[in-house]
C-alpha positions in Angstrom: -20.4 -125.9 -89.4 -21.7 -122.9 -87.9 -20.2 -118.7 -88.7 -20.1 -118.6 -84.6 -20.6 -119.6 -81.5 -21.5 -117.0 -79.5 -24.7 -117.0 -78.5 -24.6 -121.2 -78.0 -21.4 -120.0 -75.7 -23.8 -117.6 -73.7 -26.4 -120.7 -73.2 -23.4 -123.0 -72.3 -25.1 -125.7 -75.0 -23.3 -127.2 -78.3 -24.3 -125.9 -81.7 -25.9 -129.7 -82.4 -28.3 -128.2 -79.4 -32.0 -129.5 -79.1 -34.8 -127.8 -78.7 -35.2 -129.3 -75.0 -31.5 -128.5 -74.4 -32.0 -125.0 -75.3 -35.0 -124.5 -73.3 -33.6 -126.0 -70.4 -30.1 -124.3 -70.9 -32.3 -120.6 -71.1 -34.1 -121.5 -67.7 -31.2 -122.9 -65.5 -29.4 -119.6 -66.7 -32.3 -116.9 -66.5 -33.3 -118.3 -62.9 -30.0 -117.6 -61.8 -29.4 -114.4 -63.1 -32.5 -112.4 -63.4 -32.0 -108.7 -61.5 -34.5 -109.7 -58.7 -32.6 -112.2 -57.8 -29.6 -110.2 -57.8 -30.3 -106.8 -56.9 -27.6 -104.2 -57.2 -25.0 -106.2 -59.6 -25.5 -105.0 -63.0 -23.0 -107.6 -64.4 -26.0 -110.6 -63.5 -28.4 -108.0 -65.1 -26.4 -107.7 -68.7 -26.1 -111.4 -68.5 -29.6 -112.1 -67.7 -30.3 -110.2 -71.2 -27.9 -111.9 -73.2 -29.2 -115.1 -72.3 -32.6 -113.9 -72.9 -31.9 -112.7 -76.5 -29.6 -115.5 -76.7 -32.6 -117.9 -76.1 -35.1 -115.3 -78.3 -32.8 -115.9 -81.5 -32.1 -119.9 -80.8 -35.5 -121.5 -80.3 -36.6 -119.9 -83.7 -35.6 -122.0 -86.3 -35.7 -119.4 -88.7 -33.4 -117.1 -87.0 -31.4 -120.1 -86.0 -30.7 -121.1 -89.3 -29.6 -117.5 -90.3 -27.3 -117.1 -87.2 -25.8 -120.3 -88.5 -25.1 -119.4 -91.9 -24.5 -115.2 -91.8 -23.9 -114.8 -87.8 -25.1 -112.3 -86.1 -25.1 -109.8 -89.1 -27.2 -111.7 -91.0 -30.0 -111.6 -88.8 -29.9 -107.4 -88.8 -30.2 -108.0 -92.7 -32.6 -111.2 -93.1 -35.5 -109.7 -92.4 -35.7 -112.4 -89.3 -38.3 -110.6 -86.6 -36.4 -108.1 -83.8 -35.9 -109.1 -80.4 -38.0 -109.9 -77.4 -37.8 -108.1 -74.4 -36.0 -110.1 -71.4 -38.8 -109.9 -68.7 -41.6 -110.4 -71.3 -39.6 -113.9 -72.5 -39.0 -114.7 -68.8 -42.7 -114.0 -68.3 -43.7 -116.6 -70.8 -42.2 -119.1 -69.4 -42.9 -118.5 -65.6 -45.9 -116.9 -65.7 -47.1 -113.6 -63.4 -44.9 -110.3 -64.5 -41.8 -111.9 -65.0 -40.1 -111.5 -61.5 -39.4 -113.6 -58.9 -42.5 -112.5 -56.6 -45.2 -114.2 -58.3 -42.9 -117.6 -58.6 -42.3 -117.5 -54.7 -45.6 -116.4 -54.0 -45.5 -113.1 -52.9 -45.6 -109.6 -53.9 -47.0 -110.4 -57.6 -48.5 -107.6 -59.2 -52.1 -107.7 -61.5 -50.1 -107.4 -64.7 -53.5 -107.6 -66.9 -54.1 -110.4 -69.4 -50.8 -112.1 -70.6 -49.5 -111.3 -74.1 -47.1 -113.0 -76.5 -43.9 -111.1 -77.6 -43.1 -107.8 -78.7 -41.2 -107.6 -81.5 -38.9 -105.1 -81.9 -37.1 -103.8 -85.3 -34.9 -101.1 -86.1 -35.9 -98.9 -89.4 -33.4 -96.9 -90.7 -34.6 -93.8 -92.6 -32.3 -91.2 -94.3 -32.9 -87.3 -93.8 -34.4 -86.8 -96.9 -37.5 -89.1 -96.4 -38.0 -88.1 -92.7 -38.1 -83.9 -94.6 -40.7 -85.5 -97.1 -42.0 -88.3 -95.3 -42.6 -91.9 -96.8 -44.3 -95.0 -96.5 -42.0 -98.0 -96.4 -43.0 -101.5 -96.9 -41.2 -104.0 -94.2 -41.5 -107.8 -94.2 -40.8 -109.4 -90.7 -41.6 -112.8 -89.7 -43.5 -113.9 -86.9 -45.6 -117.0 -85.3 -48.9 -118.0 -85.7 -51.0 -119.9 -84.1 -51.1 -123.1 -85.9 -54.0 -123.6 -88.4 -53.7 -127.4 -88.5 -54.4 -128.2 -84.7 -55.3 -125.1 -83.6 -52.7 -124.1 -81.2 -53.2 -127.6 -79.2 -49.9 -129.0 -80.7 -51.3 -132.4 -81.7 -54.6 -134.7 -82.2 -57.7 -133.3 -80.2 -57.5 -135.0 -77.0 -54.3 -136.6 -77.2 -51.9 -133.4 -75.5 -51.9 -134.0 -71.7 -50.6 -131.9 -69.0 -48.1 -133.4 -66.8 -48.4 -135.1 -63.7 -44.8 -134.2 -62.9 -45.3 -130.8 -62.7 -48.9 -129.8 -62.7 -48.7 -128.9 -65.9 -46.4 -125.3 -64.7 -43.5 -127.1 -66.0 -41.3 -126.4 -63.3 -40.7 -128.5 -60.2 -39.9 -127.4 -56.2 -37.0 -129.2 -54.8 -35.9 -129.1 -51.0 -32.0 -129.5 -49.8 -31.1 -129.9 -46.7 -28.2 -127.3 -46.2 -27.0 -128.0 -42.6 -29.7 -126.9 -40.2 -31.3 -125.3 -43.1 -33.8 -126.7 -46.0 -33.1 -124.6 -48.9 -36.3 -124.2 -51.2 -35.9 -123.9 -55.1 -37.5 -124.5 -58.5 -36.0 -126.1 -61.5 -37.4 -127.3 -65.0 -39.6 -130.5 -64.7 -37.3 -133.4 -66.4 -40.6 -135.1 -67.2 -41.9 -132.2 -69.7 -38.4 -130.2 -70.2 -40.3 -127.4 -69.0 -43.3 -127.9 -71.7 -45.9 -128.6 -68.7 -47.6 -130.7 -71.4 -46.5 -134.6 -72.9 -47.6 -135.3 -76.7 -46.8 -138.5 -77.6 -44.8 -138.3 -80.8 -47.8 -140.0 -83.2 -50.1 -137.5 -82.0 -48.3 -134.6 -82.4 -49.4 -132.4 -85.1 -47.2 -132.7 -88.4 -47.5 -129.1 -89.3 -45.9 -127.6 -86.3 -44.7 -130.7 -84.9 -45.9 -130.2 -81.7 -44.7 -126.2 -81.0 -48.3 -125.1 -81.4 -47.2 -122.0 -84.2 -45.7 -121.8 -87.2 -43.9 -119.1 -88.9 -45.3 -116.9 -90.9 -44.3 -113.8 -93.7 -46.0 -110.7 -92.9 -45.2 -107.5 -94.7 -46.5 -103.8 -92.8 -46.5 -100.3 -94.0 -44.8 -98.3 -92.2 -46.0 -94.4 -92.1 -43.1 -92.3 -91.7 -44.2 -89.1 -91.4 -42.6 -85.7 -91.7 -39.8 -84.2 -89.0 -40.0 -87.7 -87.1 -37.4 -88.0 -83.9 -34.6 -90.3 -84.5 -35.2 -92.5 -81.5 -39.0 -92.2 -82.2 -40.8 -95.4 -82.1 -44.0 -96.7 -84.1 -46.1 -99.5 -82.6 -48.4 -101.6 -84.4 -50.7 -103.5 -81.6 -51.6 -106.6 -81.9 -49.0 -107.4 -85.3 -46.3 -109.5 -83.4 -46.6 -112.8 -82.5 -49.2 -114.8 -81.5 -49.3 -117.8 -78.4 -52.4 -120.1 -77.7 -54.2 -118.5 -74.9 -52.6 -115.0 -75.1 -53.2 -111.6 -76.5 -51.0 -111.6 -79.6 -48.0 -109.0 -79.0 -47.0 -105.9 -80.7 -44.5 -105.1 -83.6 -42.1 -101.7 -82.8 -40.1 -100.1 -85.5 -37.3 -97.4 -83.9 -36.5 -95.1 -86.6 -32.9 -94.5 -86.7 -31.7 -91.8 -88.9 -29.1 -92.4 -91.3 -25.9 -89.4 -91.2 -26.0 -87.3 -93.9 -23.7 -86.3 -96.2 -24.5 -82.4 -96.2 -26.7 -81.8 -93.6 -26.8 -82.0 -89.6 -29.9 -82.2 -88.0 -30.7 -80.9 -84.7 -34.4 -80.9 -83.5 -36.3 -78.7 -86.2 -32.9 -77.2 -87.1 -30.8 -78.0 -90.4 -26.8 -76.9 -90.0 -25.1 -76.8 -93.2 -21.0 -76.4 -93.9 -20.7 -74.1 -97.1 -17.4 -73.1 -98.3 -16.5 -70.2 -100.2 -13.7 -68.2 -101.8 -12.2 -64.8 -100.0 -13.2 -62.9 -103.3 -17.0 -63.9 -102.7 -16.8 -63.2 -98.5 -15.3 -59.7 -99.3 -17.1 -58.8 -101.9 -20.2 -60.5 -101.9 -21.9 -63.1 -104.3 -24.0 -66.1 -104.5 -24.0 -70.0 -103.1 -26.5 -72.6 -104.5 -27.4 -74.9 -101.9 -29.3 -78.4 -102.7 -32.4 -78.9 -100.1 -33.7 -82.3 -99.3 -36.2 -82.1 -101.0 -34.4 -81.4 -104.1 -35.1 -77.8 -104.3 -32.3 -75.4 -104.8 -31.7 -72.6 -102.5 -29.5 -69.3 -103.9 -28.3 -67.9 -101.0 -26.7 -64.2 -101.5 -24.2 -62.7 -99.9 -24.6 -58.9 -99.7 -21.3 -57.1 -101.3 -18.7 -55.7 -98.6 -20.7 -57.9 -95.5 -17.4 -59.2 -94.9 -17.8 -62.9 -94.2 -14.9 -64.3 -91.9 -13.7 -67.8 -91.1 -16.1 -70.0 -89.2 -19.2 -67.1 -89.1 -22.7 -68.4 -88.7 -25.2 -67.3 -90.6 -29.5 -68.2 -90.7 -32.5 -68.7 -93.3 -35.2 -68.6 -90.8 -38.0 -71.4 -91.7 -35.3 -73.5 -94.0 -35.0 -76.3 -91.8 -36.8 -79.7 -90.9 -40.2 -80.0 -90.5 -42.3 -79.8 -87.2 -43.6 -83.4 -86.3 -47.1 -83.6 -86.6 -46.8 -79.5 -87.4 -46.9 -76.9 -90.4 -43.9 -75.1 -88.4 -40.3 -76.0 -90.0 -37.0 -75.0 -88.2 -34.2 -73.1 -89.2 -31.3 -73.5 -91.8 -27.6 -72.5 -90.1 -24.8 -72.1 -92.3 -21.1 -71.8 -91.4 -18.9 -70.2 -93.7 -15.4 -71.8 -94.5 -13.5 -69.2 -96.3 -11.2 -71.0 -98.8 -7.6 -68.9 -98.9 -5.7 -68.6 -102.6 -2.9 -70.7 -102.9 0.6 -68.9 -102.9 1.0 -68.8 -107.0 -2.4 -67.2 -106.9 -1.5 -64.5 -105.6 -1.0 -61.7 -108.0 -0.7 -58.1 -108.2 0.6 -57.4 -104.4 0.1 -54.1 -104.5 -3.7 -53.3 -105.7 -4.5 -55.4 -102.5 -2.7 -52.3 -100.9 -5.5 -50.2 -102.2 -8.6 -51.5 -101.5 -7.8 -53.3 -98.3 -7.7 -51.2 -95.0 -4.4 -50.4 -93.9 -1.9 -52.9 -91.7 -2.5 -53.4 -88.7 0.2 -51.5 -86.4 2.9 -54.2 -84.8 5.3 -53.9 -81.9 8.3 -52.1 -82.6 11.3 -53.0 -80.8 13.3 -50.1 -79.1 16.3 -48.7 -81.4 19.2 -50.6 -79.0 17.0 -53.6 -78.8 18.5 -57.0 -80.3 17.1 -58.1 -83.7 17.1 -61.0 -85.9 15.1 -61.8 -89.2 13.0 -65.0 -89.6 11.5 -66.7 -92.6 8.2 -69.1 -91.9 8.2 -72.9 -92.6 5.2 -74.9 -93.2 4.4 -77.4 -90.6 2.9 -80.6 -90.9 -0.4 -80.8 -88.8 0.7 -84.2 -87.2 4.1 -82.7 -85.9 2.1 -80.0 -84.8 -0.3 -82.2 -82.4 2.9 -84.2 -81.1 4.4 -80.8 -79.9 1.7 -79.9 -78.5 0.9 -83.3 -76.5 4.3 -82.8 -75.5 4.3 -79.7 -74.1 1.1 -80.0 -72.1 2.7 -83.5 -70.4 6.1 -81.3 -69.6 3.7 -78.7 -68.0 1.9 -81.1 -65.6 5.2 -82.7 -64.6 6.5 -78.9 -63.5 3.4 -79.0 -61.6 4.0 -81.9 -60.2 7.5 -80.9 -59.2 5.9 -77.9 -57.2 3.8 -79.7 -54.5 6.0 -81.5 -51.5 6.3 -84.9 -51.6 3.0 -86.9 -49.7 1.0 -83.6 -49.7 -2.1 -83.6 -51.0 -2.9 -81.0 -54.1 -5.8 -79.3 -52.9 -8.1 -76.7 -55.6 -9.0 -73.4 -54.2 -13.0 -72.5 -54.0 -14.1 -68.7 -55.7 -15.5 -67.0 -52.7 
């Protein structure tokens, strides 16, 4: 019993599957939907790549067997190699640059020798090693070209290519659609799309036949100082490997983790300190912890009069320069903390050292006057008034313009 179905569902095969029946399931599918094919509907496109990573995660038992057991989740965490790009899998089984002009015979572009898979992982990385920079070990798995044939799949001698297809592995059929012959490929039923025929004596016992195995291959991974979440590092030549191809490439994306202090922008570090009123009138100290475990004492001059929501820098406090001995800068917004109501002692010394009240309206000596005492408010009643109000507003507008005219917005000349 498989965790899910999805990505059988997206091939439109079983779970009990076959190899053959995925492979054949993965070309009926990509033929039909690849973007050249269907140029200008981007539902085909997202399709074609579902089908393609679909296929990607399928034919490798490993990763099969994980999907099976963990679903899709467990591949992220079972160290099970990243994904293959769509055209590059399309262009493994077709040949020329993956498109539709070198299977037609026109308009194929020299795309340079072929090469197996990219494979593609995702490293995540918190802030603290991308500020120090790290090396990180990471174990992937990946094929290899079979040491006990050598690639050929079976005996020396005994893999032939088929007649059926000329060894491409697909086949041209013609239908005759009215006045029309319509022209089209499909997967050779003679070879399910192999292009060769091993007999099943001769094929060899340590791949059976699939010309790789799977192998455990562990990379260190540089990651050097003020890195770019996004960035990407390639090692050439480390992905898979495919009789009669250059092998492919591994790529790690460095995603970086949130943190739970600091937000990072560029070079630049933004920091959320909050303080009491005593220390933003009258000065003081805040002890910040860097990434790098150092701590900074910031001081806050007496009578500089910090208020809600200022911004304040530490030039050359922030993140690193990739690949440079330049470090951004460290911003800090103040949140002035308020005393609660019982702490408030002693009214009238405030009286003395603050500046005087501000002067208020005063109502005219015949003018109507009533006395109000505040409530708290609760902040959710607060957003539902407001919500209200702004619909109420709109539908006054609404009520202004006469009915089947067109509202119209005036242009600043």
């Amino acid at each position: 019993m498989v965790k899910e179905t999805k990505f059988y569902d997206t091939l439109g095969v079983a779970p009990t599957a076959t190899e053959a029946q995925l492979k054949t399931a993965y070309k009926k599918g990509a033929l039909k939907y690849h973007p050249d094919k269907n140029t200008n509907n981007p539902e085909a496109a997202e399709k074609f790549k579902e089908l393609s990573h679909a296929y990607e995660v399928l034919s490798d038992p490993q990763k099969r067997s994980l999907y099976d057991q963990l679903g899709e989740e467990g591949l992220e965490h079972g160290g099970a190699g990243g994904g293959m790009g769509a055209e590059d899998l399309f262009a493994q089984f077709f040949g020329g640059g993956g498109g539709f002009g070198g299977m037609f015979g026109g308009g194929m572009r020299d795309q340079g020798p072929k090469k197996a898979r990219t494979i593609h992982h995702v490293h995540k990385v918190n802030l603290e090693d991308i500020y120090r920079g790290k090396v990180s070990k990471l174990a992937l798995q990946k094929s290899v070209i079979c040491s006990g044939c050598d690639g050929r799949g079976g005996k020396e001698g005994a893999v032939k290519s088929c007649t059926g297809c000329n060894g491409s592995g697909m086949k041209t059929m013609m239908r005759q659609m009215g006045p029309m012959i319509q022209r089209f490929q499909t997967v050779c039923p003679d070879c399910n799309g192999e292009g060769e025929i091993i007999r099943d004596k001769d094929r060899c016992k340590r791949c059976n036949g699939k010309k790789t195995v799977v192998e455990r291959k562990v990379l260190h991974v540089h990651v050097d100082k003020g890195v770019k979440n996004g960035q990407k590092i390639e090692f050439r030549g480390e992905g898979d490997q495919m009789p009669g191809v250059m092998p492919g490439d591994v790529v790690f994306e460095i995603e970086q983790k949130p943190h739970p202090r600091f937000q990072r922008k560029d070079d630049d570090l933004f920091y959320q300190a909050e303080i009491d009123l005593l220390t933003a009138l009258a000065g003081g100290t805040i002890n910040i912890e860097h990434l790098d475990e150092r701590w900074l004492t910031v001081n806050i001059a007496p009578g500089e009069v910090i208020t809600p929501g200022a911004i304040k820098v530490i030039k050359g406090q922030g993140m690193p320069s990739y690949r440079h001995h330049d470090y951004g800068n460290l911003y800090i917004q103040f949140d002035v903390k308020f005393p609660e109501k019982d702490q408030l002692k002693n009214l009238e010394l405030l009286e003395q050292v603050l500046p005087t009240r501000m002067e208020q309206a005063k109502p005219a000596a015949d003018a109507m006057v009533e006395d109000f005492d505040l409530e708290d408010i609760d902040s959710s009643e607060y957003s539902q008034a407001r919500a209200h109000g702004a619909a109420n507003s709109m539908d006054e507008d609404d009520d202004d313009v006469p009915p089947g005219a067109e509202r119209v917005q005036c242009a600043s000349q």
